[in-house]
ZADO-1210 file (C-alpha; in nm, 4 decimals, padded with zeros to 6 digits):
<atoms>
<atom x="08.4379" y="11.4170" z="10.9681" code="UNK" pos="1"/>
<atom x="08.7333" y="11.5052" z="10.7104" code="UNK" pos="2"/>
<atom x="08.5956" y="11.5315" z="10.3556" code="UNK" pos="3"/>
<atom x="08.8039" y="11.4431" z="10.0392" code="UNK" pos="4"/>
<atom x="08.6645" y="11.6463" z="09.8758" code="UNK" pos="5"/>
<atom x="08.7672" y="11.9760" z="10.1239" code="UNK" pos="6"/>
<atom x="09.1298" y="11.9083" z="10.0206" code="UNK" pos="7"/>
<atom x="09.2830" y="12.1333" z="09.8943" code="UNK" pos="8"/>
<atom x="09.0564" y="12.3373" z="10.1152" code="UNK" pos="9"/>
<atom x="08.9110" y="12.6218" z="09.8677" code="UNK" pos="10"/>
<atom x="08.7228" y="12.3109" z="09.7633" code="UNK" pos="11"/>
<atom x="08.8626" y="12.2922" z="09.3770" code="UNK" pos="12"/>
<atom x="08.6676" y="11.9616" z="09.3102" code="UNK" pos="13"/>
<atom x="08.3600" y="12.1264" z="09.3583" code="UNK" pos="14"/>
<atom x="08.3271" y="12.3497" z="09.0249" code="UNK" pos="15"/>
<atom x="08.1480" y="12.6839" z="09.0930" code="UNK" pos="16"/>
<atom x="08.1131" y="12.9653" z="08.8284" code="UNK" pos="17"/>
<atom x="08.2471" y="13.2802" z="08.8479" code="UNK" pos="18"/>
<atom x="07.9592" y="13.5686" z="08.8968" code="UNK" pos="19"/>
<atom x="08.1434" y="13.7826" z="08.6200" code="UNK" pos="20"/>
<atom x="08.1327" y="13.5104" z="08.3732" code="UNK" pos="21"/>
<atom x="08.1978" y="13.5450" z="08.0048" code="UNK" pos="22"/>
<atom x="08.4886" y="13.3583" z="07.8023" code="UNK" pos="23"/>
<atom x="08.7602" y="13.6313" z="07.7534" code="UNK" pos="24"/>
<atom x="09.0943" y="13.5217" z="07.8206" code="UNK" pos="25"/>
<atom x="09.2843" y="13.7253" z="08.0441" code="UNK" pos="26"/>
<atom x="09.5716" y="13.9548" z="07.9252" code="UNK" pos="27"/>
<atom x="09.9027" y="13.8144" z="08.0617" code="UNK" pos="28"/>
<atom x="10.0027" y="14.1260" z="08.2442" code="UNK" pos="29"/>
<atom x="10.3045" y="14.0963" z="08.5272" code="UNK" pos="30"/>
<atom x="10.2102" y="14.1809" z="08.8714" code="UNK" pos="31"/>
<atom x="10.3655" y="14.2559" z="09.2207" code="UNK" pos="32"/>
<atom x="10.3273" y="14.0060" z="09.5377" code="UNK" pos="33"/>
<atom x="09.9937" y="14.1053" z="09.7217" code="UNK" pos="34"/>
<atom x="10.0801" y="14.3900" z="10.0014" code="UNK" pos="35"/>
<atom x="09.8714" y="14.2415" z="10.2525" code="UNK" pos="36"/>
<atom x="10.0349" y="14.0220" z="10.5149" code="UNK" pos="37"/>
<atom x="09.8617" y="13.7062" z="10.5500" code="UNK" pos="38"/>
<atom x="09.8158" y="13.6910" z="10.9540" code="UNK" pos="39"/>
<atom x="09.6229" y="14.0349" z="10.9248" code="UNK" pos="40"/>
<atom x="09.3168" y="13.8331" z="10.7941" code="UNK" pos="41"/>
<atom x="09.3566" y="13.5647" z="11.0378" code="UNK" pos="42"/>
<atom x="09.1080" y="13.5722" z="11.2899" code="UNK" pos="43"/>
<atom x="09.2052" y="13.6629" z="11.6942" code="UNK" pos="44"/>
<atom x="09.0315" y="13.4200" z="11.8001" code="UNK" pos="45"/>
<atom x="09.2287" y="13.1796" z="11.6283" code="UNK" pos="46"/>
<atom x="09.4649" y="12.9182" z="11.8065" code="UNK" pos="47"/>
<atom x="09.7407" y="12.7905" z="11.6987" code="UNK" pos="48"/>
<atom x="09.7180" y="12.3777" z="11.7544" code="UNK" pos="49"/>
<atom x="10.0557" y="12.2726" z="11.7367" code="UNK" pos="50"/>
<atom x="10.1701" y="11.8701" z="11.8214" code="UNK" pos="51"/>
<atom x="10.1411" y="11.8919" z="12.1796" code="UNK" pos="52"/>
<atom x="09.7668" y="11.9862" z="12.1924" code="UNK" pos="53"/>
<atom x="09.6679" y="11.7699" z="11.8521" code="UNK" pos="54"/>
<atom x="09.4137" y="11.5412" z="11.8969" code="UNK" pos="55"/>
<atom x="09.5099" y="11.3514" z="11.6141" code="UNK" pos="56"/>
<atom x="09.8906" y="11.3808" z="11.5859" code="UNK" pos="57"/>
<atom x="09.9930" y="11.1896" z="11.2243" code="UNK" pos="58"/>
<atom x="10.2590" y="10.9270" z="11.2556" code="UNK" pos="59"/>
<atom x="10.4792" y="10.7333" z="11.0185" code="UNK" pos="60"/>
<atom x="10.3801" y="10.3263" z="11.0084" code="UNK" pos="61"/>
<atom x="10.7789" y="10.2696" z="10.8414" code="UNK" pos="62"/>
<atom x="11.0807" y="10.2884" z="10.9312" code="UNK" pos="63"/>
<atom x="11.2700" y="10.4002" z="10.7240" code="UNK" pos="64"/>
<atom x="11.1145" y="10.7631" z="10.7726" code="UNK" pos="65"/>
<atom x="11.1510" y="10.9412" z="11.0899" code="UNK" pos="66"/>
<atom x="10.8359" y="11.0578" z="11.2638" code="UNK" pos="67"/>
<atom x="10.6615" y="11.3809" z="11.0865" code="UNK" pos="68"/>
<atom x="10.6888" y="11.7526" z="11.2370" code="UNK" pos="69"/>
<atom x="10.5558" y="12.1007" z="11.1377" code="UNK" pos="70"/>
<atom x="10.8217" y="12.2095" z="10.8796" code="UNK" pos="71"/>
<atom x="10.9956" y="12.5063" z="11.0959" code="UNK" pos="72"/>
<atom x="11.0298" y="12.7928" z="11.0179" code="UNK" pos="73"/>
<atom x="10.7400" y="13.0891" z="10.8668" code="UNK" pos="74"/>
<atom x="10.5694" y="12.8525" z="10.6848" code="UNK" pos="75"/>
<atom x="10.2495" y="12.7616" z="10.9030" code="UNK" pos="76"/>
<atom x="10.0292" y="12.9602" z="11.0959" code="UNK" pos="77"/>
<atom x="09.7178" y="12.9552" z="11.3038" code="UNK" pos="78"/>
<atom x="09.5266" y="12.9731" z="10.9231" code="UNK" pos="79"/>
<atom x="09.5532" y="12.6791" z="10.6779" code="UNK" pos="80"/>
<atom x="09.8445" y="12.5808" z="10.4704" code="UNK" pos="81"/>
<atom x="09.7737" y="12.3150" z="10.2114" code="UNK" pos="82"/>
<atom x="09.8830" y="12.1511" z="09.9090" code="UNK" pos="83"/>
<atom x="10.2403" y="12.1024" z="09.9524" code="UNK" pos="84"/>
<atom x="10.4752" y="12.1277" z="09.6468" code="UNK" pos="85"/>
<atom x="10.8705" y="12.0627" z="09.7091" code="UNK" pos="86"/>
<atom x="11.1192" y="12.1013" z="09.4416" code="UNK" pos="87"/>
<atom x="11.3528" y="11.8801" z="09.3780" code="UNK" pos="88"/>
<atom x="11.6680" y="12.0265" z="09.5882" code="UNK" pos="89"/>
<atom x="11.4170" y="12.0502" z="09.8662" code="UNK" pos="90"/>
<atom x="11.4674" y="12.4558" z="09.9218" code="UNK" pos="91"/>
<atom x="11.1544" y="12.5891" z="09.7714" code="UNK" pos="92"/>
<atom x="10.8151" y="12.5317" z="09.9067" code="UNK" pos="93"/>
<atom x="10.4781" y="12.5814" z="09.7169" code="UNK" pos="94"/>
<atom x="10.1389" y="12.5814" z="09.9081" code="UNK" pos="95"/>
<atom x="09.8110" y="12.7115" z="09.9717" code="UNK" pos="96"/>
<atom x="09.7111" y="12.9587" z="10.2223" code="UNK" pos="97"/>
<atom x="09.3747" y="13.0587" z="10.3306" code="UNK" pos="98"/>
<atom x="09.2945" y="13.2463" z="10.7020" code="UNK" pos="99"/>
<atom x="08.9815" y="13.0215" z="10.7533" code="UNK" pos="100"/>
<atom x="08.9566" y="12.6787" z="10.6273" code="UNK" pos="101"/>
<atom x="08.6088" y="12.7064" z="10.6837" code="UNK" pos="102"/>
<atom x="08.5087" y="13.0215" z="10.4581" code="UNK" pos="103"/>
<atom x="08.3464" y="12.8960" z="10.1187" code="UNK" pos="104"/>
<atom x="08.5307" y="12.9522" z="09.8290" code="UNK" pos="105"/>
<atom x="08.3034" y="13.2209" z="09.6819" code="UNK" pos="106"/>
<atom x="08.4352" y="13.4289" z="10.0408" code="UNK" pos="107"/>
<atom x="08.8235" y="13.3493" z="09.9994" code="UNK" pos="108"/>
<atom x="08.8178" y="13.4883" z="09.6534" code="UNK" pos="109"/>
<atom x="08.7613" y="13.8223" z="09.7998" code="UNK" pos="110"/>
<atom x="09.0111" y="13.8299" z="10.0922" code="UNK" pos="111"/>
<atom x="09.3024" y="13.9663" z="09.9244" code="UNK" pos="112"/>
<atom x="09.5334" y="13.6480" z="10.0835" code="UNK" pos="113"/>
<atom x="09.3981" y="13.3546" z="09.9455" code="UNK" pos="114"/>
<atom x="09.6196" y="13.1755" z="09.7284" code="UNK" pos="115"/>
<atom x="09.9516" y="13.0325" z="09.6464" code="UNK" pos="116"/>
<atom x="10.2664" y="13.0961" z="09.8227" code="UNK" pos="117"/>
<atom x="10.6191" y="13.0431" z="09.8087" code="UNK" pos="118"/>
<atom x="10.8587" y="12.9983" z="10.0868" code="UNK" pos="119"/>
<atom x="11.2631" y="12.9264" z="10.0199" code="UNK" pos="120"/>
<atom x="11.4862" y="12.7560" z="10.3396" code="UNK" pos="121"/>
<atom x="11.7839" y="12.9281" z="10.4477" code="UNK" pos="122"/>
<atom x="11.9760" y="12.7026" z="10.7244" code="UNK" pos="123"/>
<atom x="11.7016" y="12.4211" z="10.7133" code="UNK" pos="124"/>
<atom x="11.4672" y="12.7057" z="10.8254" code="UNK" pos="125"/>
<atom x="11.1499" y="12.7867" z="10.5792" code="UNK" pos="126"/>
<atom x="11.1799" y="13.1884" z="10.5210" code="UNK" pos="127"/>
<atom x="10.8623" y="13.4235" z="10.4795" code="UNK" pos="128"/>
<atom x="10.6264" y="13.2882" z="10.2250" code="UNK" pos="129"/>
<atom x="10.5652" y="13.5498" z="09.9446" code="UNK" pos="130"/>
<atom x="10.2239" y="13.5382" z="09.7710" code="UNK" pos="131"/>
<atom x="10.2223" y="13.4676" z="09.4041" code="UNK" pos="132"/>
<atom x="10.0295" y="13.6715" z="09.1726" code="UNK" pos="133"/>
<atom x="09.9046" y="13.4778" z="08.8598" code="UNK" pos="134"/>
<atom x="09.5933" y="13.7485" z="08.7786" code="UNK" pos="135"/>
<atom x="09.5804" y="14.0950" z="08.6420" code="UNK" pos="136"/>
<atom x="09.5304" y="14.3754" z="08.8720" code="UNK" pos="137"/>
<atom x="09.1828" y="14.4167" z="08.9475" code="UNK" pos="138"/>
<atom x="09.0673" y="14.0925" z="08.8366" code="UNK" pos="139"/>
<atom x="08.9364" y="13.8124" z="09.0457" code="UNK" pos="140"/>
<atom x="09.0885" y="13.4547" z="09.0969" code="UNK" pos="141"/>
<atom x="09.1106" y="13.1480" z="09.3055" code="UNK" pos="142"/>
<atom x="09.4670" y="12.9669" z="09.2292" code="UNK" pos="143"/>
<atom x="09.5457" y="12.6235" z="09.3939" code="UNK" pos="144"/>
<atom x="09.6754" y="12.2534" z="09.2783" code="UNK" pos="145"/>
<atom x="10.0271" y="12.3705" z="09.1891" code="UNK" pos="146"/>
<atom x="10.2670" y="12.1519" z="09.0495" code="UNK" pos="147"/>
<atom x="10.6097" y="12.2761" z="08.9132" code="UNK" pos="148"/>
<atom x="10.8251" y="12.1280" z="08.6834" code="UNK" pos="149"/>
<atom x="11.1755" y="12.3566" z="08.5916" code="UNK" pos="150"/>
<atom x="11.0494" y="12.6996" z="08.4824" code="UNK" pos="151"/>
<atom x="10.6832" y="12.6162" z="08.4416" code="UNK" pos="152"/>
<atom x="10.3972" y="12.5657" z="08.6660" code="UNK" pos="153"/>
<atom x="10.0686" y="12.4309" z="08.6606" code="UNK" pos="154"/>
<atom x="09.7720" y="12.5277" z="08.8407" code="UNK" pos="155"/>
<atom x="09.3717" y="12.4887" z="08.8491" code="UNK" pos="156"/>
<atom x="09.2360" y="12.8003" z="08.8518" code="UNK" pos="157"/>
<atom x="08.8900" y="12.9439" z="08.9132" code="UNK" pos="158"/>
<atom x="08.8686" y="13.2689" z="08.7569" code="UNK" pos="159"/>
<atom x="08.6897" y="13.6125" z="08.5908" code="UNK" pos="160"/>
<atom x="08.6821" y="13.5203" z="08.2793" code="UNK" pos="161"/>
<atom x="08.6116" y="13.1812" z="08.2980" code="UNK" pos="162"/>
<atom x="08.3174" y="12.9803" z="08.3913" code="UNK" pos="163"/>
<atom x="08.4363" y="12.6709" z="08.6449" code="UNK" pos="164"/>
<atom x="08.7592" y="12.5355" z="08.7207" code="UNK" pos="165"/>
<atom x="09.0529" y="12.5112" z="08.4245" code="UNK" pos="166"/>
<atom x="09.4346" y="12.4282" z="08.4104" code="UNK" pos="167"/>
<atom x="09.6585" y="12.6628" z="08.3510" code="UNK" pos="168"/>
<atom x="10.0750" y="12.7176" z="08.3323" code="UNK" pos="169"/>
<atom x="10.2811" y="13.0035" z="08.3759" code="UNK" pos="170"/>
<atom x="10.6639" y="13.0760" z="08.3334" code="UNK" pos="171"/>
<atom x="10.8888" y="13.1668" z="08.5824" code="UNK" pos="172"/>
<atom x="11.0982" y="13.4429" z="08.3929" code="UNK" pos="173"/>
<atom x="11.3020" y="13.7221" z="08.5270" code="UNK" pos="174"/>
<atom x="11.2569" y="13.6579" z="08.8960" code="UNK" pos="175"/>
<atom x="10.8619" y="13.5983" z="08.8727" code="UNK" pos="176"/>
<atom x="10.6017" y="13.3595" z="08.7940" code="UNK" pos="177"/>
<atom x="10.3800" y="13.5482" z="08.4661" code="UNK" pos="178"/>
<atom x="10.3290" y="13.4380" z="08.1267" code="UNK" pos="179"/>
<atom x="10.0234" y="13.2514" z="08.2429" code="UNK" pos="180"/>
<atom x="09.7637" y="13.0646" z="08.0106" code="UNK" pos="181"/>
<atom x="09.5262" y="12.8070" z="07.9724" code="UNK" pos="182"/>
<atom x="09.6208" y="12.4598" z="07.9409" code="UNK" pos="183"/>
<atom x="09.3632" y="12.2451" z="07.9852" code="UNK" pos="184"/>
<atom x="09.3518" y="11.8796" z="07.8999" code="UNK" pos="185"/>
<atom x="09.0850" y="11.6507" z="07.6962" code="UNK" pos="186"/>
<atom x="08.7431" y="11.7306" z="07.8644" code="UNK" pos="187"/>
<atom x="08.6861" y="11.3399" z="07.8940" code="UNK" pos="188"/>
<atom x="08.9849" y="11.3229" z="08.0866" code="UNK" pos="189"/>
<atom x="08.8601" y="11.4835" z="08.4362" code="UNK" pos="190"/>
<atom x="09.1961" y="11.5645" z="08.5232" code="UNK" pos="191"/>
<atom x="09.2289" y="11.6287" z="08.8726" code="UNK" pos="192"/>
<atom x="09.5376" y="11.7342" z="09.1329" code="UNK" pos="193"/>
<atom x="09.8103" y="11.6151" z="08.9075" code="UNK" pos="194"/>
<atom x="10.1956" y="11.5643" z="08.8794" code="UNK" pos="195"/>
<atom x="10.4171" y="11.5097" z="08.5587" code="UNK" pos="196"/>
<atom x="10.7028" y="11.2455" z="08.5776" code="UNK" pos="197"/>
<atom x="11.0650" y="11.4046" z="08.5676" code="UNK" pos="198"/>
<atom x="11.1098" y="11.3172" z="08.2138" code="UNK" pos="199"/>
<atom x="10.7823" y="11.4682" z="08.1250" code="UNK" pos="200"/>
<atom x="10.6233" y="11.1706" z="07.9852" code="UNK" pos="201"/>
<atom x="10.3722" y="11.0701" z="08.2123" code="UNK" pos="202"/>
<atom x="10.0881" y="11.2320" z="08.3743" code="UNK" pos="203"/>
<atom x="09.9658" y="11.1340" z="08.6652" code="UNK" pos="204"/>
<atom x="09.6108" y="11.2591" z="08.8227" code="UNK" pos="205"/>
<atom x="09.3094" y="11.2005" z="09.0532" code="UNK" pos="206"/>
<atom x="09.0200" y="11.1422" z="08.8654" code="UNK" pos="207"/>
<atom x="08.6016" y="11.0202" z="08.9158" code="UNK" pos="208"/>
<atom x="08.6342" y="10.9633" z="08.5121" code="UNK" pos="209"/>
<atom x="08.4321" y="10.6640" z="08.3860" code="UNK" pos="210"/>
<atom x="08.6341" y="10.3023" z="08.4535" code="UNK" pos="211"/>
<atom x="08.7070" y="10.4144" z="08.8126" code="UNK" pos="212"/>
<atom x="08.7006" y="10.1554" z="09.1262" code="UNK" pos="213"/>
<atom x="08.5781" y="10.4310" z="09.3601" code="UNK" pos="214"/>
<atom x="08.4339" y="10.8130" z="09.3722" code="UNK" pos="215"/>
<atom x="08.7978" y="10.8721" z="09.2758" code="UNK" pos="216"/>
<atom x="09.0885" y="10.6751" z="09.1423" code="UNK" pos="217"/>
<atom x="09.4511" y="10.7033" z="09.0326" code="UNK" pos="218"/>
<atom x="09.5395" y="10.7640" z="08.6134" code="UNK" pos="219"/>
<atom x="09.8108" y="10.7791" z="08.3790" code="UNK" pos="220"/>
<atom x="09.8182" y="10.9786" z="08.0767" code="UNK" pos="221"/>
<atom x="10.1301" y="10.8977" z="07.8697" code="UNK" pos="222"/>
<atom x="10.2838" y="11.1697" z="07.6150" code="UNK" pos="223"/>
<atom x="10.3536" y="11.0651" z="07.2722" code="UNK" pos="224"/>
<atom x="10.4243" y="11.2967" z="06.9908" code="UNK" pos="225"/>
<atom x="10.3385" y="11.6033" z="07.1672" code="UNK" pos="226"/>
<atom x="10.0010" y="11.5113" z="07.3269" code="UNK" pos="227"/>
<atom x="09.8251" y="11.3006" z="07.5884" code="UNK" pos="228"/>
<atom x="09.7439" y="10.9976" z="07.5150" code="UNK" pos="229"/>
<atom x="09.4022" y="10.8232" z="07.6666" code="UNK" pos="230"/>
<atom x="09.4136" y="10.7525" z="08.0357" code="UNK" pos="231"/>
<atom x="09.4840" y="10.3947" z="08.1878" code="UNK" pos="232"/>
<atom x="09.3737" y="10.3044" z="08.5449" code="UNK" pos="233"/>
<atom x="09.6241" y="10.2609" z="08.7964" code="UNK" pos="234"/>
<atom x="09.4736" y="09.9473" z="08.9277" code="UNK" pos="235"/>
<atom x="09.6788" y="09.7849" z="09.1485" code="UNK" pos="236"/>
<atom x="09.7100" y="10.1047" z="09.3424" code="UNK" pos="237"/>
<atom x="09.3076" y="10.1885" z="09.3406" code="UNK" pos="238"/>
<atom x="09.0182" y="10.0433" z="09.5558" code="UNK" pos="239"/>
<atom x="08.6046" y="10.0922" z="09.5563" code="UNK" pos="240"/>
<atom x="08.7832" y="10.4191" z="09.8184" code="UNK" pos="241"/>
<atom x="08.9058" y="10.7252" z="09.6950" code="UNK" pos="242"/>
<atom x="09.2276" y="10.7922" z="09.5820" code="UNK" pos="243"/>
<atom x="09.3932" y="11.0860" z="09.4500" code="UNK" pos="244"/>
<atom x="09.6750" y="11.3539" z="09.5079" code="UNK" pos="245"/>
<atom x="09.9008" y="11.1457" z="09.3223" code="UNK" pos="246"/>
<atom x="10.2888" y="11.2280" z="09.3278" code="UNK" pos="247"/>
<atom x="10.5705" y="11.0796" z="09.1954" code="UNK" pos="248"/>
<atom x="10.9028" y="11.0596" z="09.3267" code="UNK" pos="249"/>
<atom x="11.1479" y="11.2300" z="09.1424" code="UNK" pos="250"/>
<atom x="11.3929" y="10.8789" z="09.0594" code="UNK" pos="251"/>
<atom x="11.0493" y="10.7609" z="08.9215" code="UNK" pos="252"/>
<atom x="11.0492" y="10.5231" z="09.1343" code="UNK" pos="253"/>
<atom x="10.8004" y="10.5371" z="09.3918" code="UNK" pos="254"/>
<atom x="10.4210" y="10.6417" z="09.3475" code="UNK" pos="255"/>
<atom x="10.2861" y="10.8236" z="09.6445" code="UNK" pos="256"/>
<atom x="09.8865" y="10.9218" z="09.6924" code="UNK" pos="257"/>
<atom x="09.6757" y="10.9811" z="09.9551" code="UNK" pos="258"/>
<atom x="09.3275" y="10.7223" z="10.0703" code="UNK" pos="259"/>
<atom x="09.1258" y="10.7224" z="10.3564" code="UNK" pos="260"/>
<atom x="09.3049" y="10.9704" z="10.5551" code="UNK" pos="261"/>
<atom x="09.6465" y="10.8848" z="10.5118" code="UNK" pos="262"/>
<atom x="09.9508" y="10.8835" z="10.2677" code="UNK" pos="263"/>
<atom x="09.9868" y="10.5629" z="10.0576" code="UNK" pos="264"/>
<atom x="10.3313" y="10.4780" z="09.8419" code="UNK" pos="265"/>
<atom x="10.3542" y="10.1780" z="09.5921" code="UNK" pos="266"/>
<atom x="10.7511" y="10.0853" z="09.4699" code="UNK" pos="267"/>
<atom x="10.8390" y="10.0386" z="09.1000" code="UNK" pos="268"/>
<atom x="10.9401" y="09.6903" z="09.0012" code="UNK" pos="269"/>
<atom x="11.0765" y="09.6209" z="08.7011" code="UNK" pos="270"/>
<atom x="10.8635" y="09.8907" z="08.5907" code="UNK" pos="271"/>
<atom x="10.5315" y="09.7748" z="08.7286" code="UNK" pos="272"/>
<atom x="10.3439" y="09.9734" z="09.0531" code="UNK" pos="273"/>
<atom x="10.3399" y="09.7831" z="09.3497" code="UNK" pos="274"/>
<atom x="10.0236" y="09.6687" z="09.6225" code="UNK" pos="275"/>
<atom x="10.0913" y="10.0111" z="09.8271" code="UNK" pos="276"/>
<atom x="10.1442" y="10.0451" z="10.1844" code="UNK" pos="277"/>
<atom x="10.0236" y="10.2707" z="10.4037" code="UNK" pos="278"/>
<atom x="10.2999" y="10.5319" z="10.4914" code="UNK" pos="279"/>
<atom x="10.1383" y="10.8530" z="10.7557" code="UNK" pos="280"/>
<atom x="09.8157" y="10.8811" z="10.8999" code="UNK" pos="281"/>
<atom x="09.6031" y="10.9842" z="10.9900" code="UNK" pos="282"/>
<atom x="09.4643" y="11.3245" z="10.8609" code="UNK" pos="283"/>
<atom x="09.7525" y="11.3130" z="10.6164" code="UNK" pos="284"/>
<atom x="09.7036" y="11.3985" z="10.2654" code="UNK" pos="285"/>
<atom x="09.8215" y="11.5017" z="09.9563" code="UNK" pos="286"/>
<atom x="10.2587" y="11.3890" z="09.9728" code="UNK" pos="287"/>
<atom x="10.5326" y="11.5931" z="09.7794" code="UNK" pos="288"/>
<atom x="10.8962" y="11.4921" z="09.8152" code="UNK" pos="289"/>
<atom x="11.2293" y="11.6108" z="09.7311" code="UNK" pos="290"/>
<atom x="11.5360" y="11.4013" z="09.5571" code="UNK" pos="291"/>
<atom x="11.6350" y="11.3196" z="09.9012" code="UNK" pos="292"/>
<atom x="11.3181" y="11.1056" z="10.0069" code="UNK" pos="293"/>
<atom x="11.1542" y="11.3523" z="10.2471" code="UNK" pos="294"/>
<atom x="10.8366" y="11.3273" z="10.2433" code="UNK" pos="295"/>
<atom x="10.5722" y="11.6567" z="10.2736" code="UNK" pos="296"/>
<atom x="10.2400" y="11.6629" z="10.3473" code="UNK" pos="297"/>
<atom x="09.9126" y="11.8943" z="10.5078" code="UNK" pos="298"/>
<atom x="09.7786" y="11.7678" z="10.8501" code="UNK" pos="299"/>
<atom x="09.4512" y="11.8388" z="10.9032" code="UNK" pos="300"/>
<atom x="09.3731" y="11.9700" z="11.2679" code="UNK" pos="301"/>
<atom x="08.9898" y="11.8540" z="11.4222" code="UNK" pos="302"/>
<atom x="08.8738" y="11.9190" z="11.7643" code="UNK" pos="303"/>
<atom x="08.5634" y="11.8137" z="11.9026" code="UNK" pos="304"/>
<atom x="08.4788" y="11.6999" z="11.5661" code="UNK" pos="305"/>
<atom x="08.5411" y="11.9855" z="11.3436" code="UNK" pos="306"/>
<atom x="08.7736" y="12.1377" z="11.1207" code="UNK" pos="307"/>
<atom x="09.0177" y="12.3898" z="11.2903" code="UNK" pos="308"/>
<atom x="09.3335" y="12.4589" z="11.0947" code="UNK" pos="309"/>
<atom x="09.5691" y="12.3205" z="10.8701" code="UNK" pos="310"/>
<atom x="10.0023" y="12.2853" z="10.8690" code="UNK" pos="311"/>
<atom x="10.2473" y="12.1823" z="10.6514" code="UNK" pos="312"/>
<atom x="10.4279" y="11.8507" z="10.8012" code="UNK" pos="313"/>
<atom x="10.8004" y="11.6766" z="10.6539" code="UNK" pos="314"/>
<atom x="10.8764" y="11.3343" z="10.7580" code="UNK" pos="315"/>
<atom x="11.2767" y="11.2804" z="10.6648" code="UNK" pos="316"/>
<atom x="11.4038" y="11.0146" z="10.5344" code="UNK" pos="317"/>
<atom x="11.6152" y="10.8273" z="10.7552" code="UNK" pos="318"/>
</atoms>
């Protein structure tokens, strides 16, 4: 069955370390999109599931979303797309690509495709994704969790170099994403997939840190005088399950997450998180949504028990 911990599905919970090793950091040299089109390393055998031939077809449980679709457009393929990022104005899609979601991570780093992409909608269409580099040429890495705030992105990264899995950021400047460096947080923290509130305060991640309910829970880090302060539980929102791929909405107003195979989404009253309800299951996971309420997400395709592929899926708000 579907394992939390393949999601995103390069696998970034599970920490492995890098053959090269060593503890150089990288020099922050700009670098062109990757020349190799995607589908080339996607397998013929391949097939495309789409929602007619789903044997689990995710549905919304509210109704004040319409029912969920494959975002159209050039987005998803017969590979996996994962880990969903919307911007705000809902016209620029992050996500992660890899041809086989069943290749271990060690064999994706050496693919040439594997990694983040970026897709912009023209006419409520999603255009071409374009690969982003965030590595020097010639030098290996494994880029997922994305999260993008204005002109500055995080991502985990595993990568020559380094030994494990760190956070990074880069800066979007003249027409590219470069400028990258590390940015990791308090060791004791365990951050995990994360997301930052609009006004930057608050920090939001999954996390199997000591004083969780479950294998993985829900935290808040707030910001005060330039640095995180130390994590508080997000109780009300966390059970002896696991919960994780937290995102926030971008009023602040609405805490969405995924648990047991589906999205979750607790309100904000009068400041305080709300018992969540269960929003789009199943094999639904990790939400992202735009100022307009539409809600993103991967759906995980299984047949016959296993894994198969992977698609990017909007609900819209009604």
């Amino acid at each position: 069955m579907w394992n939390l911990r393949s999601i995103p599905l390069i696998a970034f919970w599970v920490v492995f370390t890098l053959l090269m090793g060593g503890c150089g950091q990288p020099t922050k040299v700009l670098e062109v999109a990757s020349p190799i089109p995607r589908e080339t390393k996607i397998s013929p055998n391949a097939v495309k599931v789409n929602p007619a031939t789903d044997d689990h077809p995710p549905q919304v449980l509210t109704l004040d979303y319409e029912q969920p679709i494959p975002v159209p457009g050039s987005v998803n393929t017969a590979g996996a797309e994962d880990s969903p990022f919307i911007t705000p104005d809902g016209n620029t899609l992050y996500f992660f690509f890899t041809p086989d979601a069943n290749l271990p991570a060690e064999k994706q780093l050496f693919d040439g495709v594997t990694g983040l992409y970026v897709s912009n909608k023209v006419d409520d269409r999603w255009g071409s994704p374009e690969r982003i580099i965030l590595q020097d040429k010639g030098r290996l890495a494994l880029d997922g969790c994305e999260f993008v705030q204005g002109d500055i992105m995080w991502f985990c990264s595993a990568r020559e170099g380094y030994e494990g899995i760190h956070w990074f950021t880069a800066e979007y400047t003249d027409g590219r994403w470069q400028k990258w460096s590390n940015a990791d947080f308090d060791p004791d923290f365990k951050v995990g997939e994360l997301h930052i509130t609009s006004d930057g305060n608050q920090l939001y991640f999954a996390s199997d840190r000591p004083g969780s309910k479950g294998g993985l829970d829900v935290w808040v880090s707030n910001r005060a005088n330039g640095e995180w302060g130390e994590p508080v539980n997000v109780a009300i929102v966390n059970t002896p399950d696991n919960e994780g791929w937290p995102a926030i909405s971008p009023d602040g107003m609405e805490l969405w997450f995924y648990r047991n195979y589906a999205i979750w989404r607790s309100k904000s009253v009068g400041g305080e998180w709300q018992i969540a309800e269960q929003i789009a299951s199943p094999m639904a996971g990790e939400p992202a949504l735009d100022s307009a309420g539409n809600l993103y997400f991967v759906h995980h395709f299984y047949q016959n028990g296993s894994l198969v592929e992977a698609d990017i899926y909007i609900a819209r708000k009604k």
